[in-house]
C-alpha positions, 0 to 999 in steps of 0.5 A: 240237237248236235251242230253236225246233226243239224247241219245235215238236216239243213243241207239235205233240205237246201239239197232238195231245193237247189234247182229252184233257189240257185247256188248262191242263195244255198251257200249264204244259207249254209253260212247263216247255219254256221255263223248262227250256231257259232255264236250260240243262235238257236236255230228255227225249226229244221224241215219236216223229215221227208223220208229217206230216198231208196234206191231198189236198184243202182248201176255203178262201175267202181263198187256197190253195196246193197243192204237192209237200210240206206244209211248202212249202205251209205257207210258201206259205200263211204268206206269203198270210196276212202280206199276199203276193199270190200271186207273194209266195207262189209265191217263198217255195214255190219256195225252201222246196221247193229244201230239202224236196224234193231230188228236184225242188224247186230253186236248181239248175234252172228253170223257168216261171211263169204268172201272171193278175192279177184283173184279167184281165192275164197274164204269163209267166215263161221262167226255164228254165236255158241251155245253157253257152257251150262247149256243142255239137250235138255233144258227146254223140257219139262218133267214129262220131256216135252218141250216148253213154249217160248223158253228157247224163243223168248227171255234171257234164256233164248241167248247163244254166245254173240259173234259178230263183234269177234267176226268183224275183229277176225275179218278186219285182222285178216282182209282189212285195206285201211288197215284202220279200225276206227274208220270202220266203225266210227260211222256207226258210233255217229249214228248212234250218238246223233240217232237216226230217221225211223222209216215207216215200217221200222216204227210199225216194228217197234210200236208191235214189239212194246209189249215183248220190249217190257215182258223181256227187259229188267230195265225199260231199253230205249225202244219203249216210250210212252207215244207210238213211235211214227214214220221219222222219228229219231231214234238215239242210242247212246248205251249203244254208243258207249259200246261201239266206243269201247269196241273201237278203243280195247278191240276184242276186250271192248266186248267179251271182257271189260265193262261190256263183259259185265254188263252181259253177265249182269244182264243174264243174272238179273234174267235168269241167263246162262251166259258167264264170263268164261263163255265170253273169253271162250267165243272164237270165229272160226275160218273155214273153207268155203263150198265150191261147186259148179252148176252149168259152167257156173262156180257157186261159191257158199257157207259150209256147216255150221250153216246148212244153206250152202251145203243145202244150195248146191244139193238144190242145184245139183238136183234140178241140173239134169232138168230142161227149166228153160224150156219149162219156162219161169214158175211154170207147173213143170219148173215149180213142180221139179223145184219143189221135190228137189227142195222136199228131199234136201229139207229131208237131208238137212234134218238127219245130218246137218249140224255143227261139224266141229261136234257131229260128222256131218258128211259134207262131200257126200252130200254135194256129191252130183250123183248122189243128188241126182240119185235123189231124183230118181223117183222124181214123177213127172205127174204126181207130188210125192207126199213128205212122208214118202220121203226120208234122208239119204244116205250120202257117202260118209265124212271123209275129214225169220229175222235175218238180214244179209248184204252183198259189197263188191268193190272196185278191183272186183273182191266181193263179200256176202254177208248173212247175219241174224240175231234169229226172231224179230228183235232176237228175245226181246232183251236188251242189255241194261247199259250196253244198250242192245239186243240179244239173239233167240238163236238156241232156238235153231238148235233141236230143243228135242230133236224131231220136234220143229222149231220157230222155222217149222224145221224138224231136226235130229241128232246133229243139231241137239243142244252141247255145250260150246256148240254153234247151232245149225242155220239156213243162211246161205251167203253165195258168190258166183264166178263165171270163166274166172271173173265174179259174176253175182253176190247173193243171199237173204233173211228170211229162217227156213226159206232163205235157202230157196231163197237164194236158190231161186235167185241164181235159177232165175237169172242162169236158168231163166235169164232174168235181170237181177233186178227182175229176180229180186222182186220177182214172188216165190215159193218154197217147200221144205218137207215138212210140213207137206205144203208149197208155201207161196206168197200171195199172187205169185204164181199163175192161175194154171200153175197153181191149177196144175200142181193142185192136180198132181197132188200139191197143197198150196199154203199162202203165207207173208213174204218168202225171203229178202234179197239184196244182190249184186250182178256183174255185167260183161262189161264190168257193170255193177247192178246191184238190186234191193229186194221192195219187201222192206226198205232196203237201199241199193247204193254205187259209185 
């Protein structure tokens, strides 16, 4: 075990200690570790692993990063500490949590972020992957047109063009504070080198995934060995480490050219993949505007296509804004019910228009146009559902030109960063590349394999999101800001497909509408609806007996499912406050200064 390793061990263990021990009995057991390791000593054994310390929830005036593991949101934090903006720290979370959280956490998927500087500017970040160059509509069908189970979700096949590393380069280029790469993603590289403690559900999720980790891999990646993996195990990735390395040290060449280039292409050939050189070299990130609209005196600030989320949020939003929820009261049958059918009719939307506007005419100021929303509404009953397929998508004005995971960092001058990045299912398609020593996305399956025909999600889509070369494929992420009378008021977003938008849509409801705490909205239960199929999705126990009564009798079907969403956010407090709150379905850690 390294010196340094060891020496961290050993402190978090005195720390625990302290109060009982006295300072002085601290200090002459850290020498000891330092003399005996100096002069070759071996050490004894280091104290049990007692588990991290998560907090759910964190109130700090100078920054705040909340994400899906404590030791992101530690780097996250470090980097706001040494001088970074909030950009700064978004890079160095995204790179820690490509070697903390396999599952969803990235180099080998994409991704979007949305940014709002102090002063009011906004700007968005498109680094979603690509569909390679010998991509088809097609190519999950068989002879017949139907389409093939698992290829689109499983195998090299399943894999777009990775973004992230060029969305951090892109970021870092434009925003960066410390102008100073290897600050950034040095912490990361440690992690990897040193390893890092499993967390109880983290080994539950790669003990579940083994089978998967072999059927997919031509080599056996370091998430297979021969025990099951347990609550604070050490997790050591040194392939993985080696291309964080050559990130640090050739920038963009570290990863789309060079050995790490070769290492994908090798991947892909021995496991009949698509992916070439030449798509490697073609992956840009791609700057957009950033969607800007109002709800109460509110500014929502979101992802433009090739996410649907933001243009998707602001449609919800704009449909219920005519509604008293208020008085209706939170998840009550009227608040649930008037939510519910403004989410049937943007999912319907989503399906017919949404794709990436860089191939198809999605026609963006149409659809977030408040009349037409409220238009929307007009057949709304106030005593009945209305069935899915009663239901179609509108006809906006024309163009005029499940594992995710999402962070939110704002930093002492009060810029503030939203990030959602995936690389789609659990662990993407399971296939790791050999050498380099991480996963790869299963993100061609958000594309229309056949269009009409639901994805892993449920999602039905159309022609705006068939399968093209080159294309970005459609997502739900829905990174948001939120600004009141000038000054930034929430960050906001979550993992979690299809119902990241509601997701998120609630969360803002909850607090503006409801006026919950943020913590109070994070780990409060929700529901979702998302046309079709035609049910209301819950998560269990989470609505009251009479509502759920209630919208039975006007017509709803009720389906209890897992958890909906994974939000980590962050509030601002008039008095310059920071609350940031981590979501209690997973181990997601809330940290500040």
């Amino acid at each position: 075990m390294p010196l340094f390793q060891r020496l961290i061990q050993r402190f978090m263990y005195l720390e625990k200690q302290r109060k009982q021990a006295g300072m002085k009995r601290i200090l002459l057991l850290i020498g000891t570790t330092l003399f005996m390791a100096s002069i070759g000593c071996k050490q004894s054994p280091a104290p049990a692993w007692e588990g991290y310390s998560i907090n759910k929830v964190a109130e700090e005036k100078q920054g705040m990063v909340v994400c899906a593991h404590p030791a992101a949101s530690q780097v996250g934090t470090d980097v706001l500490k040494a001088g970074g903006n909030a950009v700064d720290a978004a890079i160095a979370v995204q790179f820690a949590l490509a070697v903390v959280y396999p599952v969803a956490g990235n180099i080998g998927g994409g991704g979007f972020m949305v940014i709002r500087q102090a002063d009011g500017h906004t700007d968005a970040l498109d680094y979603r992957e690509k569909a390679p160059a010998a991509a088809g509509r097609d190519m999950y069908l068989d002879s017949t047109g139907a389409v093939i189970p698992g290829l689109s979700l499983n195998g090299h096949l399943a894999s777009g063009v990775p973004g992230s590393v060029d969305g951090m380069l892109e970021a870092f280029a434009r925003y960066s504070q410390l102008k100073d790469f290897n600050k950034l993603i040095q912490p990361a590289i440690d992690l990897a080198e040193q390893g890092f403690h499993l967390t109880e559900r983290q080994a539950k999720n790669l003990n579940s995934a083994q089978e998967s980790f072999i059927k997919y891999n031509t080599k056996k990646p370091v998430f297979v060995r021969d025990s099951a993996w347990k609550e604070g195990d050490l997790l050591i990735q040194p392939d993985l480490a080696q291309t964080l390395i050559r990130i640090r040290d050739q920038g963009r060449d570290g990863f789309y050219a060079g050995k790490t280039a070769d290492l994908i292409v090798a991947e892909m050939q021995a496991g009949h993949g698509i992916i070439t050189h030449q798509d490697l070299q073609d992956y840009h990130a791609q700057w957009r505007d950033a969607l800007v609209g109002d709800y109460r005196g509110y500014q929502v600030i979101t992802m433009p296509p090739s996410s649907s989320g933001g243009v998707a949020l602001l449609q919800l939003l704009e449909s219920v804004e005519t509604f008293p929820l208020a008085d209706y009261g939170f998840h009550s049958t009227e608040a649930v019910h008037v939510m519910a059918e403004a989410e049937r009719r943007v999912y319907a939307d989503r399906a017919e228009h949404l794709g990436d506007m860089d191939f198809y005419p999605v026609p963006i100021e149409g659809m977030i146009d408040p009349a037409y929303n409220q238009a929307r509404m007009k057949d709304f009953d106030p005593a009945h559902a209305t069935p899915s397929d009663a239901i179609s998508a509108g006809t906006p004005a024309a163009k005029e030109s499940e594992q995710t995971t999402h962070f939110s960092v704002v930093d002492k001058d009060g810029n503030a960063v939203s990030v959602t990045t995936t690389i789609n299912g659990g662990y993407g398609c399971k296939t790791v590349v050999s050498g380099a020593g991480f996963l790869l996305n299963n993100e061609m399956d958000d594309f229309s394999s056949k269009p009409g025909v639901p994805n892993m999600f449920g999602l039905v889509g159309g022609e705006a999101n068939a399968i093209q070369p080159g294309k970005r494929m459609l997502s739900s992420m829905t990174p948001s800001i939120v600004a009141k009378d000038g000054k930034l008021f929430m960050v906001v977003g979550s993992p979690g497909g299809s119902t990241i938008i509601t997701s998120v849509f609630q969360m803002i409801v909850d607090v503006i509408d409801f006026g919950m705490t943020m913590d109070a909205s994070v780990q409060s239960s929700r529901f979702h609806h998302q046309w079709k199929p035609d049910f209301i999705f819950l998560e269990p126990d989470s609505l009251p007996a009479a509502t759920m009564q209630g919208l039975r009798a006007m017509g709803y079907e009720l389906n209890i499912r897992g958890n909906i969403g994974r939000v980590d956010a962050i509030l601002r407090q008039p008095d310059g406050t920071l609350v940031g709150a981590a979501d209690t379905r997973g181990d997601d850690h809330a940290e500040g200064y």
